[in-house]
ZALOVO-468458 format. One record per residue (C-alpha): residue number from 1; residue in three letters; x, y, z. Coordinates in pm, 1 decimal. Layout:
# residues N
pos NUM	code ALA	px X	py Y	pz Z
...
***
This chain:
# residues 349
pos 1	code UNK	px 3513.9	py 1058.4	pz -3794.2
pos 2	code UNK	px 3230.4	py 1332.9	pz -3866.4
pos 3	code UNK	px 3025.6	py 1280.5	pz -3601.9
pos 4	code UNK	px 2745.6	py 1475.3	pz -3719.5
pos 5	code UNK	px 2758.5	py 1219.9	pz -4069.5
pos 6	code UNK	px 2467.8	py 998.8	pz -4092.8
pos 7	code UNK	px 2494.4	py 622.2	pz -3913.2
pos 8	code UNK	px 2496.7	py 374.3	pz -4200.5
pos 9	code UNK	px 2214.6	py 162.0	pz -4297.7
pos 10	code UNK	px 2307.7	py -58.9	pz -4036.7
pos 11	code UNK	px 2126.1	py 133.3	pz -3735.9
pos 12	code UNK	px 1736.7	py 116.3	pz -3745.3
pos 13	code UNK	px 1705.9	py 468.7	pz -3588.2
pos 14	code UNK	px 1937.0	py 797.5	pz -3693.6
pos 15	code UNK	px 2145.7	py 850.0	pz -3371.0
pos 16	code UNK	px 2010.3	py 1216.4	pz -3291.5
pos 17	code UNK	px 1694.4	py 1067.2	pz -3247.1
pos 18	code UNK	px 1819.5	py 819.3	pz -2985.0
pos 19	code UNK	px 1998.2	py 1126.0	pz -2804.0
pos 20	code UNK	px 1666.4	py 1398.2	pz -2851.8
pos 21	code UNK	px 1491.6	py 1107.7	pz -2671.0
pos 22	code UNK	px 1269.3	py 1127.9	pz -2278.2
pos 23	code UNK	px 1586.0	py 943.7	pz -2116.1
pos 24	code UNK	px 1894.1	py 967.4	pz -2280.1
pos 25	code UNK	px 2109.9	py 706.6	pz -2124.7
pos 26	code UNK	px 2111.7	py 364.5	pz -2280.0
pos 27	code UNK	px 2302.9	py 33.7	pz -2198.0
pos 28	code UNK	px 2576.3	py -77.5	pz -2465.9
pos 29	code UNK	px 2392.5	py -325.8	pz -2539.5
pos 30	code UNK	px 2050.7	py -174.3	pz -2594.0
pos 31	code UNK	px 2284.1	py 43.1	pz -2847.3
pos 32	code UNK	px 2337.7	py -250.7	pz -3030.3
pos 33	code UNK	px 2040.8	py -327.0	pz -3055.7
pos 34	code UNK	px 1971.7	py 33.0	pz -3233.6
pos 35	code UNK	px 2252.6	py -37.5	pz -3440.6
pos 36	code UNK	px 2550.1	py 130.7	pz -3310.3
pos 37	code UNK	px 2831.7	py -74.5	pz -3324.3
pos 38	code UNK	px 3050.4	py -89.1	pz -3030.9
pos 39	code UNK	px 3355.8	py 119.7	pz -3211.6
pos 40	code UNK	px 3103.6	py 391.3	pz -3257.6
pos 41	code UNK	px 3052.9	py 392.2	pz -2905.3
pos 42	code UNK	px 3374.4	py 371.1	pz -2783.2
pos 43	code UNK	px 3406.1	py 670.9	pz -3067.4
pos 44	code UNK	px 3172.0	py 886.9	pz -2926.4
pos 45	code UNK	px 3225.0	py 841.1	pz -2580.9
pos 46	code UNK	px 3607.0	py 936.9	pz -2630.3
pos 47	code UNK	px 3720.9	py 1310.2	pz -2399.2
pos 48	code UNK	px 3542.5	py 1574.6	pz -2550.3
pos 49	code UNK	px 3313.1	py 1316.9	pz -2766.3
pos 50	code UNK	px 2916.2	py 1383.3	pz -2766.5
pos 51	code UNK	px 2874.9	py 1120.4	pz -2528.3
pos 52	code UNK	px 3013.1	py 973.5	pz -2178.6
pos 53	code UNK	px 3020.9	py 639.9	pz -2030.4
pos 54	code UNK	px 2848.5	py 714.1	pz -1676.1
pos 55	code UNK	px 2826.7	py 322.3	pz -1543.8
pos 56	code UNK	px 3006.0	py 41.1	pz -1668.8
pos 57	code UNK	px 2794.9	py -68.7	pz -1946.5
pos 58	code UNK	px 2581.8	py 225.1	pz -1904.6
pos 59	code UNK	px 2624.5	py 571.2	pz -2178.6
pos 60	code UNK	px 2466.6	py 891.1	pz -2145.6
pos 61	code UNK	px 2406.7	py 1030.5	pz -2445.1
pos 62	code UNK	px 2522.2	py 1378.0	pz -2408.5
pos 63	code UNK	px 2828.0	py 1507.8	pz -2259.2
pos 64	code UNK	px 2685.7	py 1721.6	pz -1916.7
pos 65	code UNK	px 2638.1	py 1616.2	pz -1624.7
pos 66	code UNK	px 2277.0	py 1403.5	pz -1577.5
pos 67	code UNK	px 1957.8	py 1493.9	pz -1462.1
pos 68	code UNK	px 1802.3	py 1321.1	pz -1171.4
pos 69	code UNK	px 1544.9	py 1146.2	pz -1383.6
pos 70	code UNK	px 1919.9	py 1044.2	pz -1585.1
pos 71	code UNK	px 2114.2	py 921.3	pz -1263.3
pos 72	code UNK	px 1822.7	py 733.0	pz -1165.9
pos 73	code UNK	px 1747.2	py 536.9	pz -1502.8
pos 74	code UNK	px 2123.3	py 495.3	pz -1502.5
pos 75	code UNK	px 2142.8	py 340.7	pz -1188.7
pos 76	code UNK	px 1879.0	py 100.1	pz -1279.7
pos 77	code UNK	px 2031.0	py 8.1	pz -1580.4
pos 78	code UNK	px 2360.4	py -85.3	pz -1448.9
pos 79	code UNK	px 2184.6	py -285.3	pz -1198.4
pos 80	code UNK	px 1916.1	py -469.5	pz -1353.4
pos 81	code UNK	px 1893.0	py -770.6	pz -1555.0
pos 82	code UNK	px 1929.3	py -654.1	pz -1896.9
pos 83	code UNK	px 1738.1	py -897.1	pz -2069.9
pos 84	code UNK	px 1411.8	py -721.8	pz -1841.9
pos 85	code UNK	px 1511.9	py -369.0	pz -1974.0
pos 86	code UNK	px 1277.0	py -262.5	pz -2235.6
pos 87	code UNK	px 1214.9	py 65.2	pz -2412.5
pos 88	code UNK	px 1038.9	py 98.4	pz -2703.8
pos 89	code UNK	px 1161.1	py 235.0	pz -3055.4
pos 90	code UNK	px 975.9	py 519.1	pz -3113.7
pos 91	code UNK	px 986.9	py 834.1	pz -2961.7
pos 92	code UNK	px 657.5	py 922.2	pz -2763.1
pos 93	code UNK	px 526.8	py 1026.4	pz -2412.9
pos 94	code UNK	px 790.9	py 961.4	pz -2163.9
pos 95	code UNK	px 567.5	py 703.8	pz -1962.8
pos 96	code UNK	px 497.8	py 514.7	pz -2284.3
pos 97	code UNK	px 869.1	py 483.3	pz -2320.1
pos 98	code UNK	px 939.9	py 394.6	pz -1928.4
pos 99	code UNK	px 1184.0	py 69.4	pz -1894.8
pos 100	code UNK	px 1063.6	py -228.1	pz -1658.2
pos 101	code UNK	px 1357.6	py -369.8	pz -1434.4
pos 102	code UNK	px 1366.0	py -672.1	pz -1312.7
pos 103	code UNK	px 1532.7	py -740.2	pz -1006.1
pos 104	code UNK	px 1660.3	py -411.7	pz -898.5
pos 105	code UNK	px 1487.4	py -51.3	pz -733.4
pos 106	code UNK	px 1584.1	py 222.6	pz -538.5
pos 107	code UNK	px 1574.4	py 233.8	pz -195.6
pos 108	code UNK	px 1767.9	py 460.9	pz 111.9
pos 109	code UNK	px 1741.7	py 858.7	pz 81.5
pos 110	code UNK	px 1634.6	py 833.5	pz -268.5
pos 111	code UNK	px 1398.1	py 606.3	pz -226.1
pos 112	code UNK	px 1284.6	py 850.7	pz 49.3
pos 113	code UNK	px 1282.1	py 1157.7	pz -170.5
pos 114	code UNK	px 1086.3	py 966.7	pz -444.2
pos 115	code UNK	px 828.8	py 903.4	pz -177.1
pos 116	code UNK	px 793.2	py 1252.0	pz -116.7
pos 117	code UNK	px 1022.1	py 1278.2	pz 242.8
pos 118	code UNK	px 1041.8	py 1647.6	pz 278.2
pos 119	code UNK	px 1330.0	py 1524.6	pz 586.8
pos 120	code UNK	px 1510.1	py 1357.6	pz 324.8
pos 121	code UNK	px 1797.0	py 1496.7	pz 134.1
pos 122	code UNK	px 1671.9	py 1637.4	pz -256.4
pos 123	code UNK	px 1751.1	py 1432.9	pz -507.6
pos 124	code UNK	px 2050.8	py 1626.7	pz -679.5
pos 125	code UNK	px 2246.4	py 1632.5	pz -335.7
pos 126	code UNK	px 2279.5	py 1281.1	pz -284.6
pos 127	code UNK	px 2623.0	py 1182.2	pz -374.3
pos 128	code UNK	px 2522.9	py 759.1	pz -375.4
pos 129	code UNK	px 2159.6	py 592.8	pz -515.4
pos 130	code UNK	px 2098.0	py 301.1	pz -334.8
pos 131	code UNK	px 1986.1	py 12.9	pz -595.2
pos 132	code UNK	px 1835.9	py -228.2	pz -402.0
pos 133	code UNK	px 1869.8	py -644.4	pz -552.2
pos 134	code UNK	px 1893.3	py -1015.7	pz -448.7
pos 135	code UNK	px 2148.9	py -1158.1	pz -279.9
pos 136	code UNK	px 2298.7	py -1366.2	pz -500.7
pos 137	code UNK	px 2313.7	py -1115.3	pz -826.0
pos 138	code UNK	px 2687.2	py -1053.8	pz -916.5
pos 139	code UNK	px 2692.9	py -666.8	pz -874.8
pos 140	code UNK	px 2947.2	py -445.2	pz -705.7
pos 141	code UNK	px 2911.9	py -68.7	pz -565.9
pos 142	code UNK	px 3059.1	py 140.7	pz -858.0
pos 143	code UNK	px 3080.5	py 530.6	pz -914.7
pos 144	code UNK	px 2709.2	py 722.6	pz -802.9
pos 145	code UNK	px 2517.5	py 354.5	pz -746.0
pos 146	code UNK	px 2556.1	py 167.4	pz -396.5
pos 147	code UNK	px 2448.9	py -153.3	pz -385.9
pos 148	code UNK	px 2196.3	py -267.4	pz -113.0
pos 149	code UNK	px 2077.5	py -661.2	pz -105.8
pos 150	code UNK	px 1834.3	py -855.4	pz 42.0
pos 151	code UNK	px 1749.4	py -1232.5	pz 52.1
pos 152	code UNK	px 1396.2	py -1154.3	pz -30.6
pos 153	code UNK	px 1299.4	py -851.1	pz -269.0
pos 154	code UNK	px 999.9	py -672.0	pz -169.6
pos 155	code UNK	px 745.7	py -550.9	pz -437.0
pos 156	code UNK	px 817.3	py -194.8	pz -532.7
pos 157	code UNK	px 604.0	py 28.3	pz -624.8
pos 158	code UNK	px 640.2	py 298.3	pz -925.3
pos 159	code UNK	px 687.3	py 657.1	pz -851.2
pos 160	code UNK	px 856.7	py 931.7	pz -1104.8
pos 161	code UNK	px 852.2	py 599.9	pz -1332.3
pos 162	code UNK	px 1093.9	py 421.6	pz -1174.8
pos 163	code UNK	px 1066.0	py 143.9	pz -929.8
pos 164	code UNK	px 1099.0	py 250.3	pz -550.7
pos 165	code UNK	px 1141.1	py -2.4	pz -230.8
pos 166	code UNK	px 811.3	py 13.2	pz -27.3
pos 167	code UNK	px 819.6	py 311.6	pz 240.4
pos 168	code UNK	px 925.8	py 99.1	pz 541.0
pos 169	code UNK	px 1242.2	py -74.3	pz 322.9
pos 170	code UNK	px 1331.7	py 216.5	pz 176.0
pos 171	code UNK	px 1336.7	py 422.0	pz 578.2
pos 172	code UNK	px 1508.7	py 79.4	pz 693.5
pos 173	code UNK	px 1829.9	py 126.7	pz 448.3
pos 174	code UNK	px 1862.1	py 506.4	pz 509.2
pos 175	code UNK	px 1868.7	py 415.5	pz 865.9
pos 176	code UNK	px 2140.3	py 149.0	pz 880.7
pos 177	code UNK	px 2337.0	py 460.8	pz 791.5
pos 178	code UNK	px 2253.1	py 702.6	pz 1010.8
pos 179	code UNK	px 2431.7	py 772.5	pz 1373.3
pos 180	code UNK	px 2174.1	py 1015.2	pz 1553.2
pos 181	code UNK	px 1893.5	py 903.8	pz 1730.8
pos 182	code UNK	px 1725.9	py 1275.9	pz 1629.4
pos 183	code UNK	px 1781.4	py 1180.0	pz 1275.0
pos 184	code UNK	px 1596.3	py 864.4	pz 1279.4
pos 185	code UNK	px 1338.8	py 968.5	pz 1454.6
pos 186	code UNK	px 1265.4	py 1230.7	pz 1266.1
pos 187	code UNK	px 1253.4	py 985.1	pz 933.3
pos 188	code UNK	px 1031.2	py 748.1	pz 1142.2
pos 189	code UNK	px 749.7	py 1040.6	pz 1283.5
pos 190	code UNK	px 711.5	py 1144.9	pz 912.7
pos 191	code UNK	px 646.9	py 819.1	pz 784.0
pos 192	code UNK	px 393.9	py 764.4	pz 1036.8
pos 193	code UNK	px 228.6	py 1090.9	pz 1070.2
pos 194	code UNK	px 255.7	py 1127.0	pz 701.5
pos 195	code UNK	px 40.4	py 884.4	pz 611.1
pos 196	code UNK	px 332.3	py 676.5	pz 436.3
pos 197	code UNK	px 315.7	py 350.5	pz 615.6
pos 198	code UNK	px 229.9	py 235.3	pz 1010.5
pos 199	code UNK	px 460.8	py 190.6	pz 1316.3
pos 200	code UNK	px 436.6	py -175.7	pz 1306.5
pos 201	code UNK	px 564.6	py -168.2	pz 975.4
pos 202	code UNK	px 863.0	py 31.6	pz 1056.2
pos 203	code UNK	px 916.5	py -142.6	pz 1375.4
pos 204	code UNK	px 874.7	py -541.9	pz 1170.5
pos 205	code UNK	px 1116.8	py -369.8	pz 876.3
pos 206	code UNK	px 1371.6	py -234.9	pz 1164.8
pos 207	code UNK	px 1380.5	py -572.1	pz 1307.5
pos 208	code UNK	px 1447.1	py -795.4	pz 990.8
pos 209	code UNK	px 1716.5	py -590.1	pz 928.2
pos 210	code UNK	px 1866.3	py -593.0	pz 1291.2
pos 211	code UNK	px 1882.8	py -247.3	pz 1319.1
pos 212	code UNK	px 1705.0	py -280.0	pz 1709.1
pos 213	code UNK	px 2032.7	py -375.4	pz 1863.4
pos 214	code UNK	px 2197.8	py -10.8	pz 1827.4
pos 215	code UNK	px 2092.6	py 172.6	pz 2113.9
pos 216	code UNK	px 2006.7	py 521.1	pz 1903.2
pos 217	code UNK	px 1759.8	py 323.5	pz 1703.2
pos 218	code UNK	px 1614.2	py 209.8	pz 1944.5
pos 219	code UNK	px 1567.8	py 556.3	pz 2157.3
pos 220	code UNK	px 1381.2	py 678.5	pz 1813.1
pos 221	code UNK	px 1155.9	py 365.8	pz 1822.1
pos 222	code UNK	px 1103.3	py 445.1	pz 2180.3
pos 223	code UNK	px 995.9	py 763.7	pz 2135.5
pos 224	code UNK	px 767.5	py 709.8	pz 1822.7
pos 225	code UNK	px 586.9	py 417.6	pz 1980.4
pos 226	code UNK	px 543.1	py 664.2	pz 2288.8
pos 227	code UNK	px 440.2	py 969.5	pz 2060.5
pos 228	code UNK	px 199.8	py 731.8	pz 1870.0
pos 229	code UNK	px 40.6	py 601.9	pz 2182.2
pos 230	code UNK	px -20.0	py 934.5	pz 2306.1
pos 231	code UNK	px -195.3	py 1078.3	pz 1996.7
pos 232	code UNK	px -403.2	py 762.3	pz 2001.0
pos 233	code UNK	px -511.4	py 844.6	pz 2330.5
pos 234	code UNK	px -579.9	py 1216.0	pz 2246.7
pos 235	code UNK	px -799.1	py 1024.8	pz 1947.3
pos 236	code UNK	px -1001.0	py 804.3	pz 2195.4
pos 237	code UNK	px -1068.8	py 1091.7	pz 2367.9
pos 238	code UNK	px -1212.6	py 1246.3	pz 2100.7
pos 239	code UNK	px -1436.6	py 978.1	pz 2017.8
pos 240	code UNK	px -1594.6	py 942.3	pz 2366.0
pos 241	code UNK	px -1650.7	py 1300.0	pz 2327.6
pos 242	code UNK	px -1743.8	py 1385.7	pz 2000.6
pos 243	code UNK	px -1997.2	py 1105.2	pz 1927.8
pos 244	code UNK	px -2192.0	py 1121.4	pz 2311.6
pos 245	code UNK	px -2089.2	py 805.0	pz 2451.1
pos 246	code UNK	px -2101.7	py 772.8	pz 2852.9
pos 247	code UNK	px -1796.6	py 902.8	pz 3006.1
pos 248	code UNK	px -1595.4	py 591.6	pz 3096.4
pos 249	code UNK	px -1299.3	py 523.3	pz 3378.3
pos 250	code UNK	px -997.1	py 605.5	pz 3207.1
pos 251	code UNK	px -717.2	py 394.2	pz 3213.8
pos 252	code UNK	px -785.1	py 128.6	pz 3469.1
pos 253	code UNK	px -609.7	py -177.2	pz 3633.4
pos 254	code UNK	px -878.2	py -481.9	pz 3693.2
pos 255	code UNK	px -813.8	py -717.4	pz 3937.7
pos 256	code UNK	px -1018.3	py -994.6	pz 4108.8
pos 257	code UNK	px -1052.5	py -935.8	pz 4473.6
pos 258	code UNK	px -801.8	py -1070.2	pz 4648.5
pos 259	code UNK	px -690.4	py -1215.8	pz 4336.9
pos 260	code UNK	px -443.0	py -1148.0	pz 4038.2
pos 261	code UNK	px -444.1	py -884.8	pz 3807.1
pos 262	code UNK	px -634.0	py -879.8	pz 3501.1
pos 263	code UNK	px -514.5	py -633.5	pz 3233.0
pos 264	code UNK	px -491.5	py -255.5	pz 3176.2
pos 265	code UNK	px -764.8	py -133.6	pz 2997.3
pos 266	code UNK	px -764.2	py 258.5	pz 2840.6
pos 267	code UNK	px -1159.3	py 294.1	pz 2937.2
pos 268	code UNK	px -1388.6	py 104.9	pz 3128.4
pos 269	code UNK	px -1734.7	py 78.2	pz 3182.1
pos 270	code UNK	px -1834.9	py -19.1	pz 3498.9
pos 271	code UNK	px -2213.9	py -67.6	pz 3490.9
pos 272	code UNK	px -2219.8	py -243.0	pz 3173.8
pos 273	code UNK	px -1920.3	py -404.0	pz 3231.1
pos 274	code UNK	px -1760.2	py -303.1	pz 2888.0
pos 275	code UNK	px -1375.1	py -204.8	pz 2832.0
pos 276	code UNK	px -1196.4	py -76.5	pz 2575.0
pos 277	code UNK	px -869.4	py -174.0	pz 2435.2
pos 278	code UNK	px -641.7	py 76.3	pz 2209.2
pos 279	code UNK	px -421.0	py -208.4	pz 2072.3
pos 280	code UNK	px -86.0	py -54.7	pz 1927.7
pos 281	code UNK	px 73.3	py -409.6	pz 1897.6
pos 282	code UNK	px -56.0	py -557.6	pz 1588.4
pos 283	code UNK	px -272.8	py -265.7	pz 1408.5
pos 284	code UNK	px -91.9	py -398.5	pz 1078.7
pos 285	code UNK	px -269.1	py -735.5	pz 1087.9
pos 286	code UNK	px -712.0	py -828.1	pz 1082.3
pos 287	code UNK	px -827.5	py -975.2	pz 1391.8
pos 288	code UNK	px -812.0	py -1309.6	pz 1228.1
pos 289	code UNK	px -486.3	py -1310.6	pz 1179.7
pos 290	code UNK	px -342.0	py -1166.6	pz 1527.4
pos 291	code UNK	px -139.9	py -1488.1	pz 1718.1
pos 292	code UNK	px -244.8	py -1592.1	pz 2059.2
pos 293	code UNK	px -30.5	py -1353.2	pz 2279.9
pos 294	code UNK	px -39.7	py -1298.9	pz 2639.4
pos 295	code UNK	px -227.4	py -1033.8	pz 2569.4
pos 296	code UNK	px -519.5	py -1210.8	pz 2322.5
pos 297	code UNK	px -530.2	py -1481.9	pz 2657.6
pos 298	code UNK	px -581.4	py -1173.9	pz 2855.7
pos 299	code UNK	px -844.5	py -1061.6	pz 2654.5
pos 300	code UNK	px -1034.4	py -1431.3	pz 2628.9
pos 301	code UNK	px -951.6	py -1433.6	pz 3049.5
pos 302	code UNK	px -1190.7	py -1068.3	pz 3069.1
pos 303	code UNK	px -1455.4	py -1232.8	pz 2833.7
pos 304	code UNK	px -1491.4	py -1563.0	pz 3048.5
pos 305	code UNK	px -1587.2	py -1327.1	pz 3355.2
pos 306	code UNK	px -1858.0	py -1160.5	pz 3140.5
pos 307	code UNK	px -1649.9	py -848.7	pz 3030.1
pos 308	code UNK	px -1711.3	py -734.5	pz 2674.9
pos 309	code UNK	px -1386.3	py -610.8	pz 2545.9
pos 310	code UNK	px -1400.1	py -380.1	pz 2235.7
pos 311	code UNK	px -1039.5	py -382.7	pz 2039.2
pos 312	code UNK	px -958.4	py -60.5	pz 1878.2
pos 313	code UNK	px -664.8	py 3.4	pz 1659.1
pos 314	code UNK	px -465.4	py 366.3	pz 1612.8
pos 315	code UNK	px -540.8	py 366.1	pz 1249.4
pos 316	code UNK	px -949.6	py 259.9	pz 1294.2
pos 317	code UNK	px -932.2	py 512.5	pz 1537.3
pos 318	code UNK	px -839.3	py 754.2	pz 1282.4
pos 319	code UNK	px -981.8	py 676.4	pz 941.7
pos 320	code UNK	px -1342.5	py 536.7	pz 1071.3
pos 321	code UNK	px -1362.5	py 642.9	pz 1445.7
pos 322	code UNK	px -1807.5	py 691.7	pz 1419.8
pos 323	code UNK	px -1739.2	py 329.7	pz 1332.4
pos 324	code UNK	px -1564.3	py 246.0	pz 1643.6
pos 325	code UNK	px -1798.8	py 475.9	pz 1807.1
pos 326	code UNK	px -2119.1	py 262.8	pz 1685.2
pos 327	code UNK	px -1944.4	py -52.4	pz 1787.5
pos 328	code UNK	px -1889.2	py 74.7	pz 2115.1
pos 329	code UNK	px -2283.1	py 226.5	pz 2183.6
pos 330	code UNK	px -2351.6	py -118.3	pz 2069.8
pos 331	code UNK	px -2205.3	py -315.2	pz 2353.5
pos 332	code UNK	px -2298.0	py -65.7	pz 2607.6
pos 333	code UNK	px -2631.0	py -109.0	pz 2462.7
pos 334	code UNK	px -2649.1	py -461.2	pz 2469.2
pos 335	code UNK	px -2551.4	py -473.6	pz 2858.0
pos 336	code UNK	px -2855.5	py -556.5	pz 2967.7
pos 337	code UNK	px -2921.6	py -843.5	pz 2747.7
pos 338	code UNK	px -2625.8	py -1043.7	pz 2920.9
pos 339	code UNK	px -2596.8	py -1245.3	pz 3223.6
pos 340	code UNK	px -2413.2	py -998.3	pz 3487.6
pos 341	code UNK	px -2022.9	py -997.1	pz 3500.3
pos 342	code UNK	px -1804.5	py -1091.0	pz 3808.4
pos 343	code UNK	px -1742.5	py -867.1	pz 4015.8
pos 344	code UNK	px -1412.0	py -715.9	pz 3944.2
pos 345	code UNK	px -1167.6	py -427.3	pz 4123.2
pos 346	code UNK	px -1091.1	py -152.0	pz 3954.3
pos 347	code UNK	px -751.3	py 80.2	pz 4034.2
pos 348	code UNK	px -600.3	py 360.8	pz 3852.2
pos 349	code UNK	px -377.0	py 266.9	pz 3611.4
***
């Protein structure tokens, strides 16, 4: 067969427009549905033919090696449900012809790299795309795509047109195949200090997936909760400073004379009886929605004895902290409006 001959009538579109298109790697069955009949496929995708299977099911239309925009459409392809794959049948801009899948997105390294991790491998090194999907879907690791499920599939979110596992999944699967504590932690500090996603995130994602019980993992979680708390600190700091609030106690132990001890508190004011929590636990969740802990009782126990304790997350701390610094000039303010506190000790921390 000529394969530079015209298709006949059958096909709806000439087949060099198919191939001159934004992504040229199609399913065999979106082929079909263009009109090229599976014995021209098989045809063209023979040794030496102008195209290559690259997936079961799954044809580039050219005979090089893919792009990384090709590999991951590919990838996609092969694991999505087909009947969610649409592209349209024009040519145009390459977003208006971007596919929706259902059921399937990237996730590990590349899922990393699409989010912009400069600690993650590039793209065209990766050897394996993990293709995140449900449990239950009938797929098997094949060639470049390595399946990943889950019992519950997170909403992704688009990047490069293509749908990508939310930050703290996507860190979560490159982790479960890492060995090095260095190398995890180094993945977790950028997410954090990157601006990607919060510790309690990573830490809740980490978790789900039972990643905590390998003793590396948990050494980087260790130190990123520790580095975290620190530069929280160094932020609370600031705040005192920069916005003229009295210079409090810093990080105190209150205890009732003679009696048990209350809490640790990062600054306390004495005279006005006001204290100041930097809450790392839950900064992921409103106050309304934070469970009664041991340490929301100890905060209720500090407020019965007249103590106005001011909660302050890492992240307020960072993206509103004249905010927390009003809130705080408020209470101190509003000291002498209240009935006196009890008389509590106060000890270094």
């Amino acid at each position: 067969m000529n394969h530079d001959s015209p298709l006949p009538p059958l096909s709806p579109r000439p087949l060099h427009h198919l191939a001159a298109g934004p992504r040229r790697v199609l399913t065999t069955a979106q082929l079909r549905s263009h009109g090229v009949p599976a014995a021209e496929v098989d045809d063209r995708c023979r040794p030496g033919g102008p195209w290559q299977r690259f997936l079961p099911g799954v044809v580039l239309l050219h005979p090089g090696p893919p792009s990384s925009e090709e590999r991951l459409h590919a990838v996609l392809l092969y694991a999505a449900r087909e009947r969610s794959v649409r592209v349209l049948a024009q040519p145009g801009p390459a977003d208006s012809t971007a596919p929706h899948y259902e059921d399937a997105m990237i996730t590990g390294p590349a899922g990393l790299a699409l989010h912009g991790f400069s600690s993650a491998p590039p793209l065209p090194s990766l050897e394996f795309l993990d293709v995140l999907v449900p449990r239950l879907r009938r797929l098997r690791s094949t060639g470049c795509v390595r399946i990943v499920r889950t019992p519950v599939l997170p909403a992704p979110e688009r990047v490069a047109g293509v749908p990508v596992a939310p930050v703290a999944r996507a860190l979560a699967d490159t982790v479960a195949g890492l060995e090095g504590a260095g190398a995890v932690l180094g993945l977790l500090r950028e997410a954090v200090t990157g601006g990607h996603c919060e510790a309690t995130a990573l830490v809740r994602e980490l978790t789900a997936a039972k990643l905590l019980g390998r003793p590396h993992v948990v050494r980087a979680v260790d130190s990123l909760l520790a580095e975290g708390r620190a530069h929280a600190e160094d932020g609370l700091y600031r705040m005192v400073r920069a916005y003229g609030l009295p210079e409090p106690l810093w990080n105190v132990d209150l205890r009732l004379p003679g009696g048990p001890h209350l809490g640790d508190l990062d600054a306390y004011w004495p005279e006005q009886a006001v204290a100041l929590d930097l809450d790392t636990r839950r900064e992921d969740l409103p106050d309304g929605d934070v469970p009664r802990s041991g340490h929301a009782r100890g905060r209720e126990h500090l407020e019965r004895l007249g103590i106005t304790v001011v909660r302050v997350t890492p992240r307020r701390l960072r993206d509103a902290a004249e905010q927390q610094a009003a809130v705080v000039r408020t209470a101190l303010m509003a000291a002498d409006d209240r009935d006196p506190a009890a008389y509590v000790v106060v000890l270094p921390r």
